[in-house]
Structures are given as structure tokens and as C-alpha cells.
C-alpha positions as CSV (number, residue, x, y, z in Angstrom):
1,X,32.5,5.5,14.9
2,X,29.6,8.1,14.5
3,X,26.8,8.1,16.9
4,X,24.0,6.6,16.5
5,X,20.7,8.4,16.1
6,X,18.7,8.1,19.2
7,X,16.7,10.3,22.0
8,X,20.1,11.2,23.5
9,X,21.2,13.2,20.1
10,X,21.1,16.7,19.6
11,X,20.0,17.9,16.6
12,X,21.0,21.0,14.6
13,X,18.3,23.8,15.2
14,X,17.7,23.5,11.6
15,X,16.7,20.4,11.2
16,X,12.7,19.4,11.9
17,X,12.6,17.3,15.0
18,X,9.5,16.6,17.0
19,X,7.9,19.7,18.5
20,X,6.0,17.7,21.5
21,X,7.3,16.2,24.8
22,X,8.5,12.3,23.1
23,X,8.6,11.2,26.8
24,X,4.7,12.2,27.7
25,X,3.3,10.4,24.4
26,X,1.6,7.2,25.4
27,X,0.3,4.4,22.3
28,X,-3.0,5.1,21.5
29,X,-2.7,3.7,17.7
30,X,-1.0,0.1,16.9
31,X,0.2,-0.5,13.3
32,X,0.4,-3.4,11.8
33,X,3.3,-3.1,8.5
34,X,6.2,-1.0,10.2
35,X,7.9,-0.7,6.3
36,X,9.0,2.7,5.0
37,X,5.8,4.2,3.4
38,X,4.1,3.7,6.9
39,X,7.2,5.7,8.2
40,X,7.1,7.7,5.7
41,X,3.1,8.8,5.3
42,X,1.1,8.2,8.3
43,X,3.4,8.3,11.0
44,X,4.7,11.5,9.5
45,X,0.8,12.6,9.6
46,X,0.2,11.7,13.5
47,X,3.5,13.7,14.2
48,X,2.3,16.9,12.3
49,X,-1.2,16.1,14.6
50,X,0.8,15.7,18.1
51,X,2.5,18.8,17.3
52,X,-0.6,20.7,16.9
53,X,-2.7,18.7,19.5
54,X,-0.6,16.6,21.7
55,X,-2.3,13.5,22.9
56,X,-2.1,9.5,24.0
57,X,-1.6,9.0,20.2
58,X,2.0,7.2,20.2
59,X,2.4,4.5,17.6
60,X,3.3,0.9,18.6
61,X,4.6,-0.6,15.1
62,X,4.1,-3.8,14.6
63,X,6.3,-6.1,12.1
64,X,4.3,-9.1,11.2
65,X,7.3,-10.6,9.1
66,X,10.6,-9.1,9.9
67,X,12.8,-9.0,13.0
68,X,15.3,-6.4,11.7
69,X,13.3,-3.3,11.5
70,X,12.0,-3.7,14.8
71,X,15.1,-4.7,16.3
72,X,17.1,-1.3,14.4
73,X,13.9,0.8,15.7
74,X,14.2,-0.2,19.2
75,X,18.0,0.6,18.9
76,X,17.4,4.0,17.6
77,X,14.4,4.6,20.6
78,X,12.1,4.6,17.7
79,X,13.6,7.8,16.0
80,X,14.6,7.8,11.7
81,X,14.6,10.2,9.8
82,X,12.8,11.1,6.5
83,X,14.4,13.2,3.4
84,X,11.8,14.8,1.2
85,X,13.4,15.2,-2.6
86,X,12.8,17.0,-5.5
87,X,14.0,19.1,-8.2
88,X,14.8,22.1,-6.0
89,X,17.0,19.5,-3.1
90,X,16.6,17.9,0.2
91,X,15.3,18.7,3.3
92,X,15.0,15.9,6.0
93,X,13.3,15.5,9.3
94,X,13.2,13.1,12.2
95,X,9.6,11.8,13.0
96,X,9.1,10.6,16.9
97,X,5.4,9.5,16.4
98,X,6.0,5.8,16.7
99,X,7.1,4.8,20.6
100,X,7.5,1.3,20.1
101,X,8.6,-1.5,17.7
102,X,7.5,-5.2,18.1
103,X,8.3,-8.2,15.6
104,X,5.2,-10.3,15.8
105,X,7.3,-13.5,15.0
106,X,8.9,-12.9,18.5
107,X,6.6,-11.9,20.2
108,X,3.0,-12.0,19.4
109,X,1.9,-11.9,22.9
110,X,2.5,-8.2,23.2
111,X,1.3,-7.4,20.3
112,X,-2.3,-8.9,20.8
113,X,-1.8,-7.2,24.5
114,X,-1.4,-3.8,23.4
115,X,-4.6,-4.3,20.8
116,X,-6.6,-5.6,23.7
117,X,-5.3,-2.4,25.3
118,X,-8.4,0.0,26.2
119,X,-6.1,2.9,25.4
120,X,-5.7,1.9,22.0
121,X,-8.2,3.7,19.3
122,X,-7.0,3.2,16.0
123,X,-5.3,0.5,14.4
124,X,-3.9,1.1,10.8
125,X,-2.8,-1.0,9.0
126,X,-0.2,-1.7,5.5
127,X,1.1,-5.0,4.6
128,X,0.4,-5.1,1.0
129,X,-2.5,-6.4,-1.1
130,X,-1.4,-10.0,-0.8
131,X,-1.5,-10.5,3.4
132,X,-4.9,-10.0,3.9
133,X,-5.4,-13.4,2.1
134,X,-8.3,-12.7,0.1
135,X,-9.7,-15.7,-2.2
136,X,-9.1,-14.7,-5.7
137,X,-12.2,-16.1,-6.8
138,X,-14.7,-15.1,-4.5
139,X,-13.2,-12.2,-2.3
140,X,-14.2,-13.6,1.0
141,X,-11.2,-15.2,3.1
142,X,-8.7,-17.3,1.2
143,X,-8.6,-20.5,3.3
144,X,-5.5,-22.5,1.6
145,X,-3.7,-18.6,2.1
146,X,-0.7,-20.0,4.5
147,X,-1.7,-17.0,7.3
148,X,-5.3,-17.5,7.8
149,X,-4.9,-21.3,7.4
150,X,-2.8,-21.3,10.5
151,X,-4.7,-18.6,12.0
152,X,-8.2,-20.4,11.7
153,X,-6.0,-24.0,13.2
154,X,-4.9,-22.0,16.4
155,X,-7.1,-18.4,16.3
156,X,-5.1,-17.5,19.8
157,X,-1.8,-17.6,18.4
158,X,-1.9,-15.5,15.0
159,X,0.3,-14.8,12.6
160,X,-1.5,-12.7,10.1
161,X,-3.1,-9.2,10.4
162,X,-6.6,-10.8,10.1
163,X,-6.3,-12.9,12.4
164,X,-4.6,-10.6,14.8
165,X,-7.1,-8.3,14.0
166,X,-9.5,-10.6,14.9
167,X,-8.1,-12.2,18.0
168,X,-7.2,-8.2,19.2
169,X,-11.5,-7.5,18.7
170,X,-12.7,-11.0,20.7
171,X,-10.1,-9.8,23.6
172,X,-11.7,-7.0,23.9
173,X,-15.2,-7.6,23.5
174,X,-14.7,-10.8,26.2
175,X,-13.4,-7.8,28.8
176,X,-15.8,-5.3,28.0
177,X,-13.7,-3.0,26.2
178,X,-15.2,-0.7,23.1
179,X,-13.6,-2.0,20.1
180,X,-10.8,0.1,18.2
181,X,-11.4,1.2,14.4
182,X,-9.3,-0.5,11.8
183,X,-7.9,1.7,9.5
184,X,-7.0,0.0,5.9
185,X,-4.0,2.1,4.5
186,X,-3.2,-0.2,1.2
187,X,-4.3,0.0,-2.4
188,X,-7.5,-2.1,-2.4
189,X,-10.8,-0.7,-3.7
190,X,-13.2,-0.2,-1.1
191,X,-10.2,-1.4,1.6
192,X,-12.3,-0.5,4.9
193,X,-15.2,-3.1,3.8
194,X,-12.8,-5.6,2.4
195,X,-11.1,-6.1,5.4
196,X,-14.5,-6.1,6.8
197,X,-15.7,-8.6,5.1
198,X,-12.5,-10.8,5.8
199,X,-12.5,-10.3,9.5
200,X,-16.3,-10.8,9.9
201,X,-15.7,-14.1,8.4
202,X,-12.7,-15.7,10.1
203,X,-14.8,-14.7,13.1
204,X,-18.1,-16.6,12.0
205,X,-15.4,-19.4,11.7
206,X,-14.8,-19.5,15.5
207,X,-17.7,-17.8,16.8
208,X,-20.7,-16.0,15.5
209,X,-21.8,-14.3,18.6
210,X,-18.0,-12.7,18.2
211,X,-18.5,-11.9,14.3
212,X,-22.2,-10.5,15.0
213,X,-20.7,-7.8,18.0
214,X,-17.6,-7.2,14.9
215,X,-20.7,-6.3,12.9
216,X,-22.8,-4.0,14.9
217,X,-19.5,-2.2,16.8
218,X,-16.7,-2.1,15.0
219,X,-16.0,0.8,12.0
220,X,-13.6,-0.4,9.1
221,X,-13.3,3.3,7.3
222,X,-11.5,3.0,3.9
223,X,-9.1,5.6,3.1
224,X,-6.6,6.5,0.3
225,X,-3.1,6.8,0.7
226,X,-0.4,8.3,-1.6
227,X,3.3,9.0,-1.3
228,X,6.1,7.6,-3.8
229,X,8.7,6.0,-1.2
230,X,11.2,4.1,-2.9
231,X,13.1,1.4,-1.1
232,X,16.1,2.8,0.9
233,X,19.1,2.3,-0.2
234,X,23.1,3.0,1.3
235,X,23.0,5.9,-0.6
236,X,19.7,6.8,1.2
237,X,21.6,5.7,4.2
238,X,24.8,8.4,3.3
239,X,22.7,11.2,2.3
240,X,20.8,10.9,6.0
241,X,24.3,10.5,7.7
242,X,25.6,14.2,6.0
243,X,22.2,16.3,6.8
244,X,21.6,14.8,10.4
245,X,25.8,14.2,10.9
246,X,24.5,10.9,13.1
247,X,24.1,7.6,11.2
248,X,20.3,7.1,10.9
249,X,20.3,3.3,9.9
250,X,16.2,3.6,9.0
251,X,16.4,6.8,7.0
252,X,13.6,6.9,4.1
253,X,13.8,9.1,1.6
254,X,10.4,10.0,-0.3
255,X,8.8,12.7,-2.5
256,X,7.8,15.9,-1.1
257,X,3.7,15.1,-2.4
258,X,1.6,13.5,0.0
259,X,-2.2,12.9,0.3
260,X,-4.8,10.7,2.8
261,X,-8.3,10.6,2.2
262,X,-10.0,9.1,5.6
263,X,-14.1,8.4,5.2
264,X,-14.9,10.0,8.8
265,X,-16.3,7.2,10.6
266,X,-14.5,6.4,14.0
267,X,-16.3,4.1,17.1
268,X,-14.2,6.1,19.5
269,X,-11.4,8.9,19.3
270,X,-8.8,10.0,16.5
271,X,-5.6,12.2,16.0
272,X,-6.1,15.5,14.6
273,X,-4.4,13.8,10.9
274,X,-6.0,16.8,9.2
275,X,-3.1,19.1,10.7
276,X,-1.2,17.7,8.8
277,X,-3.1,18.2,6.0
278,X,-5.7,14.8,6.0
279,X,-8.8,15.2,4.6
280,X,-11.7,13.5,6.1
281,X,-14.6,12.9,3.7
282,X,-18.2,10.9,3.6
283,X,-17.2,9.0,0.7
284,X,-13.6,8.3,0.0
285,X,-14.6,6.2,-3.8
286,X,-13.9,8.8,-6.0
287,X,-10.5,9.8,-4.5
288,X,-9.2,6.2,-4.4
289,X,-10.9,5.0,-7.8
290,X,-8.6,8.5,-8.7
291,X,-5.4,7.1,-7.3
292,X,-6.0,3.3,-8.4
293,X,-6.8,4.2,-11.9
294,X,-4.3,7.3,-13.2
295,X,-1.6,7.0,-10.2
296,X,-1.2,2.9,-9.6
297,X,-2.2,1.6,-13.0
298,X,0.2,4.3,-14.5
299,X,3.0,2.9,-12.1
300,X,2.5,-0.6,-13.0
301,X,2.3,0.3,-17.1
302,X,5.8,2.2,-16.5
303,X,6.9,-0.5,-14.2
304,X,6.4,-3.0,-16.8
305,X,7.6,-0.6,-19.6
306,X,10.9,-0.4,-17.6
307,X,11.5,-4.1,-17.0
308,X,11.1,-4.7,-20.8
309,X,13.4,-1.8,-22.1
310,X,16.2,-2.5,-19.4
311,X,15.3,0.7,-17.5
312,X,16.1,0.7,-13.7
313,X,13.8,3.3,-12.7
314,X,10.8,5.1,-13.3
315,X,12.7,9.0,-13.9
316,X,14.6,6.4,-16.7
317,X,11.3,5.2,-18.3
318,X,9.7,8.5,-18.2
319,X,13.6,10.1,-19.8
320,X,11.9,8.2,-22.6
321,X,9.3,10.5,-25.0
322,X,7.9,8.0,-26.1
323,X,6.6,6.3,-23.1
324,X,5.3,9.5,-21.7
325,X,3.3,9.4,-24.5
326,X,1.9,6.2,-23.4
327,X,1.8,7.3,-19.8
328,X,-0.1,10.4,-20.9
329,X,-2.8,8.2,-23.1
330,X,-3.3,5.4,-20.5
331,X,-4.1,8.5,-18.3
332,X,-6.6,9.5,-20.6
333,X,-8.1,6.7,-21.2
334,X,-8.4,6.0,-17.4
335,X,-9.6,9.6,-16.4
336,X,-12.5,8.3,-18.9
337,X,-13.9,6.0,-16.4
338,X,-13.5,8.1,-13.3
339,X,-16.3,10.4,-11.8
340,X,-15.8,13.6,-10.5
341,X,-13.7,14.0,-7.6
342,X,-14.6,16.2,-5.2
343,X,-11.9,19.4,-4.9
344,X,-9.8,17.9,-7.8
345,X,-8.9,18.8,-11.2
346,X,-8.3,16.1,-12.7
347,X,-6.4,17.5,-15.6
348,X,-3.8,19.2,-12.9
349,X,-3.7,16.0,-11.1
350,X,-2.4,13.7,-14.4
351,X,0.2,17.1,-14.8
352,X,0.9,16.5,-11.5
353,X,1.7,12.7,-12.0
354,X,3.9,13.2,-15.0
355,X,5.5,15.4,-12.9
356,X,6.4,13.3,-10.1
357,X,7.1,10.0,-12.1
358,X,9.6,12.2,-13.6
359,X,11.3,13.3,-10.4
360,X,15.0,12.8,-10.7
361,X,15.8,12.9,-7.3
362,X,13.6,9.8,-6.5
363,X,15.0,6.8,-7.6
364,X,12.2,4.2,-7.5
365,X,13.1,0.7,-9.2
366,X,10.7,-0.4,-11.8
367,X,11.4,-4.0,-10.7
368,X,10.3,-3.2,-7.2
369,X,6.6,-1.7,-8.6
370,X,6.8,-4.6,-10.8
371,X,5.7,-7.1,-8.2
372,X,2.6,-8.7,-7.3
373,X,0.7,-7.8,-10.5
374,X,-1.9,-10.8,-9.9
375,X,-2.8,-8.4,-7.0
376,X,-2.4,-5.1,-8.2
377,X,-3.5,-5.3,-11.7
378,X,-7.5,-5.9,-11.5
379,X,-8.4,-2.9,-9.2
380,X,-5.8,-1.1,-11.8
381,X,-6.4,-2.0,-15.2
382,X,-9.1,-4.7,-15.3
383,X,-12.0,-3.3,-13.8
384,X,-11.1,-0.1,-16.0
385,X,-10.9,-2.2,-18.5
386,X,-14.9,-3.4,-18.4
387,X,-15.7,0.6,-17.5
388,X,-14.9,1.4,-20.5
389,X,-15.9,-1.4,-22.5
390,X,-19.5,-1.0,-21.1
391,X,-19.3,2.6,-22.0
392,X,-18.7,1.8,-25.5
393,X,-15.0,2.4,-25.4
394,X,-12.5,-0.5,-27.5
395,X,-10.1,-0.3,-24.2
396,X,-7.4,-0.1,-26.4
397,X,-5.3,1.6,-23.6
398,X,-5.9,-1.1,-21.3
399,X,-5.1,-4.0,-23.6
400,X,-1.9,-2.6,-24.3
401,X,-1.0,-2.0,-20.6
402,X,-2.3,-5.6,-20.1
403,X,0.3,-6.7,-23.3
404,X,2.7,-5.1,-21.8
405,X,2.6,-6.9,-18.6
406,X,2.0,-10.1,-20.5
407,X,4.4,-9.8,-22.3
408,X,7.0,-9.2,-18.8
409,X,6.4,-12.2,-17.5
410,X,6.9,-14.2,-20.5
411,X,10.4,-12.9,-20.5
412,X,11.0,-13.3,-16.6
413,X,12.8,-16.3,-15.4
414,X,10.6,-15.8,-12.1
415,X,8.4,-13.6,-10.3
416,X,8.0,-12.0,-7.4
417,X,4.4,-12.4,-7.1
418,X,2.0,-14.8,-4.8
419,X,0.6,-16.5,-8.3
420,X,4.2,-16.5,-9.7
421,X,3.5,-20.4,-10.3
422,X,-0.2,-20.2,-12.1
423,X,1.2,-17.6,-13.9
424,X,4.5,-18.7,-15.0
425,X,3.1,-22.0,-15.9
426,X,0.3,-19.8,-18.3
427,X,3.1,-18.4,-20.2
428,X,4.6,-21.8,-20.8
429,X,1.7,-23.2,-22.0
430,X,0.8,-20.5,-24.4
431,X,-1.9,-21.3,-27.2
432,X,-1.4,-21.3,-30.7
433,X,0.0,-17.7,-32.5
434,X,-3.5,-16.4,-32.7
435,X,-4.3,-16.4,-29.2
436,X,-1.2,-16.8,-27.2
437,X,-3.1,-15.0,-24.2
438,X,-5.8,-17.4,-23.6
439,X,-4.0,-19.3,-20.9
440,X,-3.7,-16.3,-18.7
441,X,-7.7,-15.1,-19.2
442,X,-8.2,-19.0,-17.6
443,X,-6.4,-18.1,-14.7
444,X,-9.3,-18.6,-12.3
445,X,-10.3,-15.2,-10.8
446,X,-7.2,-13.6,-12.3
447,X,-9.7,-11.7,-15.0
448,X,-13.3,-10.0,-14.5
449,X,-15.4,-12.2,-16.4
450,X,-16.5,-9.6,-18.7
451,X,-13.2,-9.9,-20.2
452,X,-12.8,-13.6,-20.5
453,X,-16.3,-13.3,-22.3
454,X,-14.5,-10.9,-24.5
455,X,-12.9,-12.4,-27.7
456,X,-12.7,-9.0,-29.4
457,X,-10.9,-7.5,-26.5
458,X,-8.5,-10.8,-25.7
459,X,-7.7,-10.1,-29.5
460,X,-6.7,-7.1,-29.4
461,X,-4.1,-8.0,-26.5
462,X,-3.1,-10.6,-28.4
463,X,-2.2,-8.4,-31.4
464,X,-0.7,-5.7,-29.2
465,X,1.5,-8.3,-27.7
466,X,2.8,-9.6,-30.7
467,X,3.9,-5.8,-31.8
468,X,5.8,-5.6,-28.6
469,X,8.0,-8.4,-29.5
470,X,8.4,-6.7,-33.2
């Protein structure tokens, strides 16, 4: 049997191990979401800053849902490894930034303990759009959401990151302590003053005095995150298993672009992220409207794309001319609602984009983007959508991205997706021929209500989707 990856290996001079003293580090930053893009983007970030400026700024990963990846990274002493790909090969490295694993079903004790911890300074944070809970009609806390229905019933015991988050803050303020800064890492717009917002108000629900010292001490910066980290695979696995020659059961592999954007606003210390190569900005809007408009609503156009044509993954969909002809006018049209970003060319950045969907070394599963649209669509394509209507613009690009996922889930049996039954049930009860799309646009909250106003524009979806099935 091959050994096991773990602080006890010795690793070939070549390959890129941690270049600080693992058994000095001491947590100084919880996570909540220990899945592979965390792995693969921030903890990869804080080692690059501990080698340039070692510090207390360990990780201590916290699994809200699963048991197993806590369970393999305790096994492994928190070590995995990471192989960057791209056209030219592979070149892997083994990241020792996080220092301990917890599953928060097992033991949600120690985690609120070690976010009541004074030492702690940062807590970051990526468990998808859909955990926060966040009421699709009115963007404040979703109350029937399963997590912060059980965590407003028993707000000691939580089980989701707001309450968690929120128990973690009233801990500390009731012993003193300054508060730590929670640092949003998912694809929301404006993700710092949504979670905010949410926490604020499952506060007010148990005690104002708590949610008005949230207000006035705690900083919520938003940030923009990108990396292209496709599920791992045994293949993943194998590849790992021949660079390191150890078996690295929590090897990721990803592409070698990466980019965080972190508005600069911290109540207390910070890693030195911009070692490895974070940039820390007043206003982080352009950058993530940027990423959510050209980069995610891309995805999810070629993710749906894919699902429809039979296409496993997204280097298959963008084999295709034809769809990177889509991709590249869906680009267009999006760069049209953007402002200037600050350092960026846009026009290299869409190149750029093309570029990496087309990667063939990274095999990311359409099916796999596909998921959770109800969440990921209105920052994506929606709110674009009513940019450029406003600015005179028939959002013809949008309407066929918005067909296109339409037409997806009229041909899926299910859906992965916290609305799967709302929006399941709107395909089954389509309208007459002529406008097949208006039970979807009823979805409450689903669409900006400058689109369900919009006949002309729910037409033209309507037509595009019935040339999709021609």
C-alpha cells in the first residue's frame, strides 16, 4: 500500500511544499466551506503570505455539511495537494495553510469556540449562494430557509454560517473580545453588505443591543474571487499519486489563473494575501460586477449550452465554433453594461476568458455549473438584462442566455437547485404557444420586476426558445 500524504512525508526537492515552520503556525483565520475552491484559492493565498511573512494565520476549516473532508483532512494532518493545468502541463504543490479540520455536524461546539477565540481575525467564508438563506423576495433573511429557521429556534446551537456567524460575534462581544471581520468569498453582488445585512438581522431577532454593537464594530468587506476548480475526480486522484509518489486523497486540480479583489477594510489584523498576488482596493464593484457579468454569466450560458447539446464539459462546448460565437457575443453584450475597471482591459480580459474556458487540461462538467441557476442567474444575467434595457439596448443577448436556460430545465427530469420544485412545476404548467415563458417570469422574486413588466422583452425569450427547439 503507498503512504499516505501527511507531515511525516518527504517530498521531492522539486516539488512546492510549504516554505514556513507548519509546526509554529497557530489559527488566526476560521473558514467556514472547506470544499476545493477554498483549498484551491485562498488557502493557497494565505500560504504564499506565511511564506513571505510568517504569522498566527493558520486556517481552522470548517465543514458545515460534510463529515468526510474533515475527517480525510485530519488524516492527512491537513496537507493536499493542488495541480495547476494548462496547455503547456502540470505542476503541483502541497499547501499547509490550513491546521485544522472540524465538521460542524459533529461538533459545533469547537467550532463556535475557536470563533469566540480572541486570536482569531478573519473569518472567510464559501458555501455557495444558496446557504446564506437569503429571502428571494426581499433579500433580508429567509425565515422558512431550513438553516436559519433552526438557527433562530435554538441561536446557541447553529447549524448555518449565519447563525454561526452570529452566535461566534455575541460570544465575543459578551467577553469583551474585538470582533473578527467576515470575509464573503462567494459570487454575490455586493457579498460583504449582504451578509451584513443577514447577520444584522438574525441578531435583531434575539437581541438588538447584540445587532446594534454588529453594526457599529464589525467590518463585512466584499471581495471577488476567481479560479476555475473543477470537482476532483479519480483521475485527479491518480495524476496527484504519480507527481507527489504518495496517495493524496484531497488532491484538487485547478487552472493556473487566479485573482482576489479584497475592499481594504479590516477591524483588526490581516495576512499579507497581496504576496501572493491579492489586490486590496476601496471599491471592489467594478471588479466583481466584471467577473459576475463576462466570467459567471458566460459559465452558466455554456453550462446550459452543454446540457442541451450532450456536451460533458465546458473545453467540449467551447470545441464547438459556434458556441464561441455565442460566448464571444454574450461577452459583448455584457461588457456593455460594465464600467471601467480599474487596471483592466477589458478586451484582454474576455481573450483571456475564451482562453481558459477552452483549456483542455481542465475538465469542468457543464452539469456541475449547471446548478443552482435560481441563485446564480439574477446577479448574472437579469440585472444585465435591465442594464441594458434601460440603456436603450433590446437585450437580445440576455434573452437568449435566459432561453437557453429555460429551455434546460424543461428538458431536465430534476434539478439540482433550491427552487427545483417552483421551477419544475413552471415548466409543467407552461402557457399557451405564444408565451410559454410566462409561468417562470411569475416565479415570485425569481425576475427583476423590470422584466416581468416587460412584454416585449418576455417575447423575445419566448421566440428565442422556440428556435432552440427547431
Amino acid at each position: 500500500m503507498m503512504e499516505r500524504l501527511t507531515a511525516r512525508t518527504r517530498l521531492h526537492d522539486s516539488i512546492h511544499s510549504p516554505a514556513y515552520d507548519r509546526q509554529a503556525l497557530r489559527p488566526g483565520i476560521v473558514h467556514i466551506g472547506l470544499g476545493a475552491f477554498h483549498r484551491a484559492h485562498q488557502a493557497v493565498y494565505t500560504d504564499a503570505a506565511l511564506a513571505h511573512a510568517f504569522g498566527n494565520w493558520g486556517i481552522v476549516g470548517v465543514s458545515l455539511r460534510s463529515t468526510e473532508i474533515a475527517h480525510d483532512m485530519q488524516a492527512q494532518d491537513c496537507l493536499y495537494s493542488v495541480v495547476a493545468r494548462d496547455r503547456s502541463g502540470d505542476s503541483i504543490g502541497v499547501v499547509g495553510s490550513i491546521v485544522e479540520a472540524i465538521a460542524a455536524s459533529e461538533d459545533g461546539e469547537t467550532v463556535l469556540a475557536r470563533l469566540a477565540d480572541p486570536s482569531v481575525h478573519v473569518v472567510t467564508l464559501t458555501v455557495s449562494e444558496k446557504a446564506y438563506g437569503i429571502d428571494p423576495v426581499g433579500g433580508g433573511l429567509d425565515q422558512a430557509h431550513p438553516a436559519i429557521a433552526s438557527d433562530l429556534k435554538s441561536p446557541t446551537r447553529p447549524t448555518g454560517v449565519i447563525g454561526y456567524l452570529t452566535e461566534g460575534l455575541a460570544r465575543r462581544r459578551d467577553r469583551g473580545q474585538r470582533p473578527f471581520t467576515v470575509l464573503c468569498c462567494d459570487n454575490l453582488p455586493s457579498n460583504g453588505r449582504i451578509v451584513r445585512r443577514l447577520v444584522i438581522e438574525m441578531a435583531e431577532m434575539r437581541d438588538r443591543a447584540l445587532a446594534a454593537w454588529i453594526a457599529e464594530n464589525v467590518s463585512f468587506p466584499c471581495s471577488m474571487v476567481d479560479r476555475i476548480v473543477p470537482a476532483a475526480t479519480a483521475e485527479t486522484r491518480a495524476r496527484a499519486e504519480r507527481l507527489l509518489r504518495v496517495e493524496d486523497r484531497l488532491s484538487i486540480e485547478a487552472e493556473t489563473f487566479s485573482q482576489w479583489v479584497i475592499e481594504d477594510d479590516f477591524v483588526s489584523d490581516r495576512p499579507a494575501w497581496e504576496a501572493g498576488g491579492a489586490l486590496f482596493v476601496k471599491d471592489v464593484e467594478p471588479y466583481e460586477k466584471m467577473k459576475l457579468r463576462l466570467l459567471n454569466g458566460s459559465h452558466s450560458l455554456i453550462a446550459y449550452l452543454g446540457q442541451l447539446q450532450k456536451l460533458e464539459f465546458v473545453r467540449d462546448v467551447m470545441g464547438v465554433p459556434e458556441n464561441v460565437a455565442l460566448v464571444r457575443r454574450h461577452m459583448q453584450a455584457a461588457v456593455r453594461t460594465l464600467d471601467p475597471v480599474p487596471g483592466i482591459d477589458l478586451a484582454h480580459y474576455m481573450d483571456q476568458l475564451v482562453e481558459r474556458f477552452a483549456n483542455p487540461a481542465i475538465a469542468h462538467r457543464t452539469l456541475q455549473i449547471a446548478m443552482d441557476g435560481s441563485q446564480k442567474l439574477p446577479q448574472r444575467l437579469f440585472q444585465p438584462a435591465v442594464d441594458a434595457l434601460s440603456s436603450g439596448s433590446d437585450g437580445a443577448e440576455f434573452a437568449f442566455a435566459t432561453a437557453v436556460w429555460i429551455a434546460f430545465i424543461k428538458q431536465a427530469g430534476t434539478l439540482d437547485d433550491p427552487r427545483s420544485s417552483e421551477l419544475l412545476k413552471a415548466a409543467a404548467d407552461a402557457e399557451e404557444p405564444g408565451d410559454e415563458t410566462a409561468s417562470f417570469f411569475a416565479i415570485p422574486g425569481l425576475f427583476p420586476k423590470e422584466l416581468q413588466g416587460n412584454r416585449a422583452w418576455r417575447d423575445r425569450v419566448n421566440s428565442l426558445l422556440k428556435s432552440l427547439r427547431s
